[in-house]
N, C-alpha and C positions, 0 to 999 in steps of 0.2 A: 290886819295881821295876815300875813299870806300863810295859804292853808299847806300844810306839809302831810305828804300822803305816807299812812303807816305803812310799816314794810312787810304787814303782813300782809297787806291790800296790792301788794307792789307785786306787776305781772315779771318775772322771773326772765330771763331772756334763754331764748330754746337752744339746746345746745348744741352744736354743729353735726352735722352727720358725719358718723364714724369710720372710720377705712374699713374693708371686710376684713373677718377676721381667718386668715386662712387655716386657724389651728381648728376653731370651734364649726369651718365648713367641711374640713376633710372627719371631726367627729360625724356631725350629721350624713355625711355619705355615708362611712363604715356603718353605723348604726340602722340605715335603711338595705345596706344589701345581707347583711344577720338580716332585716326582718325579713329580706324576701328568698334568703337562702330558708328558714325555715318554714316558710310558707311553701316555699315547693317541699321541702322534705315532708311538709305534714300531706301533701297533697299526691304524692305518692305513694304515704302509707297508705292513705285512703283508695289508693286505685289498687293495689297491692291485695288489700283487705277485701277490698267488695269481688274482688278476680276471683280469690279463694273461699267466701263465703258462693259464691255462685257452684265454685267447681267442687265443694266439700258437701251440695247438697243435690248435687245436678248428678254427682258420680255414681253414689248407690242408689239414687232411684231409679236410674235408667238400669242398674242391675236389677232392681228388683222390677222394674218392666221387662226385661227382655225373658224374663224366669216364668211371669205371669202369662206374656205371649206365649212361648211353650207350653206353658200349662194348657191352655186354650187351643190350642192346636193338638195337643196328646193327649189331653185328660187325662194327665200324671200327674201329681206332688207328692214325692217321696219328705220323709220327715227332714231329711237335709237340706232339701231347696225350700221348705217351709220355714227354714232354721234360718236359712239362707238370707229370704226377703225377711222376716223378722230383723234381723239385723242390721239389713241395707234400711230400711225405713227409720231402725232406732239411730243410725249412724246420721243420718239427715235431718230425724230433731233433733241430736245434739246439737249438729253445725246450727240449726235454726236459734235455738235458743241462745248457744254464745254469741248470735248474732246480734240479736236483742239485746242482752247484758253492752255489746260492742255499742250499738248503738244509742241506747242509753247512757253510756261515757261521752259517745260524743256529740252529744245532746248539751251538756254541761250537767254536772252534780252538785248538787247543794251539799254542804260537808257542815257537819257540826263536833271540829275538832273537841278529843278527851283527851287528859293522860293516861296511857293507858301499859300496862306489863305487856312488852313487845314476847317475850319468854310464856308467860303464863297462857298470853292467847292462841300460839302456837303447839304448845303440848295440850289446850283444849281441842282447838282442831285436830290435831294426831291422834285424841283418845277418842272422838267422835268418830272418825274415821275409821279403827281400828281393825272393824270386822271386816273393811273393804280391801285393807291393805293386807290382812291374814288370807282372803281367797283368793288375791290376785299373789299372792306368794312374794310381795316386794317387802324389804326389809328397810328402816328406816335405824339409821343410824344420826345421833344426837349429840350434838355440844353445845351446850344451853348456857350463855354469862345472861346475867337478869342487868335487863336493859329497857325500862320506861321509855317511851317516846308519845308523841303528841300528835295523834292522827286521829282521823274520822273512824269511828268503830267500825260502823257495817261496811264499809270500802274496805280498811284491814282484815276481816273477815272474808269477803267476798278475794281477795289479795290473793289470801293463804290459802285458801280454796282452791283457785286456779293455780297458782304455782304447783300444789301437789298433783293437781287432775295433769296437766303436764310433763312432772316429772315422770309418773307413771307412767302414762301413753308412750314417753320416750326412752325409756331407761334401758337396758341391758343387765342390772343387776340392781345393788343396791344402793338407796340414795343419801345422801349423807346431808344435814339439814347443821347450818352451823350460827350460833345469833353471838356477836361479840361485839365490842366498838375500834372504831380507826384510832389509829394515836394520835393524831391531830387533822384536821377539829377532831374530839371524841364524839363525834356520830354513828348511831347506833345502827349494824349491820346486819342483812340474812341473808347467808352463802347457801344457793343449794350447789352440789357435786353429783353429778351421776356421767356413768359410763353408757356413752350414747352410740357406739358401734365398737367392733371386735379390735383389738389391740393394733394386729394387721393391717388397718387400715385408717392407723391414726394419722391425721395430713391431710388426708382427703376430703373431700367436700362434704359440710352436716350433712346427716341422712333428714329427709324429708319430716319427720316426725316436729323435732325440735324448730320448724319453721310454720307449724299448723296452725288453725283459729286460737286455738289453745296458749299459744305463743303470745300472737296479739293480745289476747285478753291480759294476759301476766301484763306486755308490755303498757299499754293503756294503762290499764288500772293502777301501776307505779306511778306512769304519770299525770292521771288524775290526782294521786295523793300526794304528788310534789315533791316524787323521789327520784331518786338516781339511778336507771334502771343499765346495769351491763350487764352483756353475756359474752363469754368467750370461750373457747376450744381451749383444751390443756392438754395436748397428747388427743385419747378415747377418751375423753371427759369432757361435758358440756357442763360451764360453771357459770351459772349465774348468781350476780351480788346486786340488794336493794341496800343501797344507803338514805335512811330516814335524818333528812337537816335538821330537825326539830325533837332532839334529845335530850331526857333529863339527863343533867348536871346532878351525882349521888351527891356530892358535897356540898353544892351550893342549895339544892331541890331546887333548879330550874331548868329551862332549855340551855344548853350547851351554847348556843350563839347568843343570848342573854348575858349569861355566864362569862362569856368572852369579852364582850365588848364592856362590861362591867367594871375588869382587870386592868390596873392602869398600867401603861404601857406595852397590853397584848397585842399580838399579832392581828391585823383584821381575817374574821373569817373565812372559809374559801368559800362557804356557799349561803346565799341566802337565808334565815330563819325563816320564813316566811314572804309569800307575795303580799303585794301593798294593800291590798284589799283587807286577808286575814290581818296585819298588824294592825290598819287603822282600826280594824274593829276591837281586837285587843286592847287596844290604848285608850278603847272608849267604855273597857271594862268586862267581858267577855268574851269567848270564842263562837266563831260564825254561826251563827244559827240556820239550822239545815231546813231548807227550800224542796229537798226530794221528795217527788210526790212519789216514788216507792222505794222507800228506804231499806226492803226488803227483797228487792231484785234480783231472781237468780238463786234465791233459797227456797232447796225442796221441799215438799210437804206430802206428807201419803195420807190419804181419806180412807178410812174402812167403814162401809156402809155396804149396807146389806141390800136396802131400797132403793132403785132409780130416781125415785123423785128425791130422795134427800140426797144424792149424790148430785142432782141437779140443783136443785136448791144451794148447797156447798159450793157448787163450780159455779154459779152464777155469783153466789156474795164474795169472792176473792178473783173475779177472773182478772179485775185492772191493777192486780196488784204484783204481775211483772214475775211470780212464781212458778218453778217448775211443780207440778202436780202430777199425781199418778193416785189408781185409783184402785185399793181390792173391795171383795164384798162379804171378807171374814175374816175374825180373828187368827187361823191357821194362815191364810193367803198374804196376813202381814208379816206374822211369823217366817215365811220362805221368804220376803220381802226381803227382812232386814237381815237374814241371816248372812248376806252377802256384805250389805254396806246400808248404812243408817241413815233417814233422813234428816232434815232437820225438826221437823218438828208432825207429831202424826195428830190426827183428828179426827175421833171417833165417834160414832154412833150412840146413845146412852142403852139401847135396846141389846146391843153388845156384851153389856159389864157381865163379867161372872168371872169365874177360877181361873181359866186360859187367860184373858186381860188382866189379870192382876198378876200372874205369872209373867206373863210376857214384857209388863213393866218393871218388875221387879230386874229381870233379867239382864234390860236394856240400862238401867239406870244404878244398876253394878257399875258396869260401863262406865256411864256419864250419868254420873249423881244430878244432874237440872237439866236431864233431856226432857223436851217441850210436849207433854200429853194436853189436850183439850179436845173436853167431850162436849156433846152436843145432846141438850137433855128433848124431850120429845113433843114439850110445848113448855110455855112459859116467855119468859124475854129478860129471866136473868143473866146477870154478867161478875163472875167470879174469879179473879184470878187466883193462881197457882199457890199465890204465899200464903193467904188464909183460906185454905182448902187444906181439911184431915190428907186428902188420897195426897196432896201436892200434884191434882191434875188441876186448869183450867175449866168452867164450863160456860158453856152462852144457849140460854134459852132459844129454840127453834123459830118463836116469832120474831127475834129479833136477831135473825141471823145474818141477814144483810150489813146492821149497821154492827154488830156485837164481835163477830170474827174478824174481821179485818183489823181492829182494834183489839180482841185480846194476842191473835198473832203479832201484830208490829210488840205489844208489850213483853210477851213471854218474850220471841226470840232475841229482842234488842236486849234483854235482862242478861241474855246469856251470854253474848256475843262476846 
C-alpha cells in the first residue's frame, strides 16, 4: 500500500516575495524623522540647560570674587558688600542644586504611580509654604475643582514645588493658581497666571526670569511625569497649563482614558493613558514600582544641633540622599529660620527639648497639622515613627543613626506628600 504523507507533515510551499509596500515605507520614513526631529530637540534642550546652568553659577561667583579681591586690596567690608557676597554664593547653590534635581530627571526616574487629590496636594503645598509667600508679599489667588489623577507622588510634589519657586522669582504681582478639567478628553489641568512685566510692554520679548533653571526644572519634571507642559504669553501674562492624561473619571472611579475607551462607540482619545511600559505593568496587576534611589531629591531639611559632631554625624547619615540641608545650632536660630519660609521637614537634637521646642512646634503645625519633626535621642538605636509617638515627633537613636534617619525621613515625608 503506498505510503501517503500526512498534511500536517507536508512542507507548505514558501510564498512569493511581495511587491514593496509604498504606504507602509513612507510610514517607516515619517516615523524616523519624529524620532530624529526630537532627538535634536531633546539635544538642544540639553545644550540650552547646561549653557545656563554654567552661567547661572559662574555669574555671582565671579561677583562675589571681584568684591573679595577688593576687600584684599582695601581691607574694607562694609555690611553691604557682606550682604553682597552672601547672596552671590547663596544664588550659585541654588543654581547648583536645581542642577542636580535637572540631572537626576535626566538620569531617568523610577515612578511609583498613586491616585492621588491633584486639588488637595496643591493647597498642602500652598499652606506649607505660606510663611514664605507672606514675606515675599506675593499673593496667591485660588480656583480649586477637585480633580484626582494618577501620578508619582514625590515627582507631583517635587512639581508643585518648582512651579511656585518660579512663579515667584517671575511674577510682577499676583499669581493665580487655577486646577479644573478640559472638556474633552476630561483631563485634569493646572493653570498658573501671573503678570510677568509692565502692561506697556506686553508684545515684547519674555523677560529673562520666566526662561531661568527654574523654568527647566518646571519643564522636565512635567515631562518626566508624562504631562503636557505649555507656556504662553497672554498680553503681560505668562500662563502656563500642565495637562495630566491619566485622570480619574468621578463617575466611572477611573482614569479618563479607560473610561473612554470602555464607551461603546467613543471618540478614541487624544492622548495616550499611559506609555507601554506603565500599562503592561498595569495589566499585569499594579502600578510601576519605584526604582529611585532618592525618592526624596530636592526636599529641604533644617538640622538644629547645638554640637559639631552631631551635626557631622547628621550630614554624614543623609549626605546620598540628594537633600537640600541647612544647618542652625538653636532653638531660636530655627525659630528666625522658619519665620520666613518652612522646610520640609526639621531634625533635632533631643538635648534641645524644652518649652521654646514645643512652642515652636506647636506654632509651625497650626500651620501644617503633619509637619515632619524628628528628634534625634543622645544614644540608643531606637527607631519610632511619628504615628505612635505621644509628641507626634519621629525619633531614631544616635547609634543608629546612619541606618535609622534615612529611613525614618523617606517615611515621615513620603506620608505627607
Amino acid at each position: 500500500m503506498p505510503h501517503t504523507a500526512s498534511p500536517l507533515l507536508t512542507a507548505a510551499p514558501l510564498p512569493a516575495p511581495s511587491a514593496a509596500d509604498p504606504v507602509n515605507d513612507a510610514s517607516q520614513a515619517e516615523a524616523a524623522r519624529v524620532a530624529a526631529r526630537r532627538a535634536e530637540q531633546q539635544a538642544e534642550r540639553l545644550r540650552q540647560t547646561v549653557a545656563q546652568i554654567g552661567q547661572d553659577i559662574a555669574g555671582p561667583l565671579t561677583d562675589a570674587l571681584e568684591r573679595l579681591l577688593d576687600f584684599g586690596q582695601t581691607g574694607k567690608l562694609d555690611r553691604a558688600g557682606l550682604r553682597a557676597i552672601r547672596e552671590a554664593v547663596e544664588q550659585a547653590r541654588q543654581a547648583g542644586m536645581i542642577s542636580q534635581q535637572l540631572a537626576r530627571l535626566a538620569a531617568g526616574v523610577g515612578q511609583a504611580p498613586e491616585r492621588l487629590h491633584l486639588t488637595h496636594t496643591l493647597q498642602n503645598v500652598l499652606a506649607h509654604r505660606a510663611r514664605e509667600l507672606h514675606a515675599r508679599g506675593v499673593q496667591i489667588v485660588q480656583q480649586l475643582d477637585p480633580v484626582e489623577v494618577v501620578v508619582d507622588p514625590t515627582l507631583l510634589f517635587a512639581l508643585l514645588n518648582a512651579v511656585l519657586d518660579w512663579a515667584i522669582a517671575a511674577t510682577q504681582g499676583a499669581v493665580q493658581l487655577r486646577v479644573d478639567r478640559q472638556a474633552w478628553p476630561a483631563h485634569g489641568r493646572l493653570i498658573c497666571r501671573f503678570a510677568c512685566m509692565p502692561a506697556d510692554r506686553a508684545g515684547g520679548s519674555p523677560p529673562p526670569a520666566l526662561d531661568s533653571l527654574l523654568w527647566r526644572l518646571v519643564d522636565e519634571s512635567g515631562r518626566a511625569l508624562g504631562l503636557v507642559v505649555q507656556r504662553s504669553l497672554d498680553g503681560p501674562h505668562a500662563v502656563l497649563e500642565l495637562i495630566f492624561p491619566r485622570t480619574i473619571d468621578p463617575l466611572l472611579d477611573a482614569p479618563v482614558d479607560a473610561a473612554v475607551a470602555a464607551r461603546p462607540g467613543a471618540a478614541p482619545p487624544a492622548m495616550a493613558a499611559a506609555d507601554s511600559s506603565d500599562a503592561a505593568e498595569e495589566a499585569a496587576g499594579g502600578f510601576v514600582s519605584s526604582l529611585n534611589s532618592k525618592p526624596l531629591a530636592g526636599s529641604h531639611v533644617l538640622v538644629v544641633a547645638s554640637r559639631r559632631d552631631m551635626r557631622v554625624q547628621i550630614r554624614e547619615a543623609i549626605r546620598d540622599m540628594g537633600l537640600v540641608v541647612d544647618f542652625v545650632t538653636s532653638v531660636d536660630e530655627c525659630a528666625d529660620f522658619c519665620r520666613e519660609s518652612l522646610p520640609h521637614a526639621i531634625v533635632v537634637e533631643s538635648v534641645l527639648k524644652g518649652p521654646r521646642l514645643q512652642q515652636l512646634m506647636h506654632d509651625i503645625r497650626a500651620e501644617v497639622p503633619e509637619f515632619v519633626f524628628i528628634e534625634v535621642e543622645e544614644e540608643g538605636s531606637a527607631f519610632q515613627i511619628s504615628s505612635v509617638s505621644p509628641s507626634g515627633c519621629a525619633r531614631v537613636g544616635r547609634d543608629a543613626l546612619a541606618a535609622s534617619l534615612p529611613s525614618a525621613l523617606v517615611y515621615e515625608l513620603t506620608r505627607v506628600m
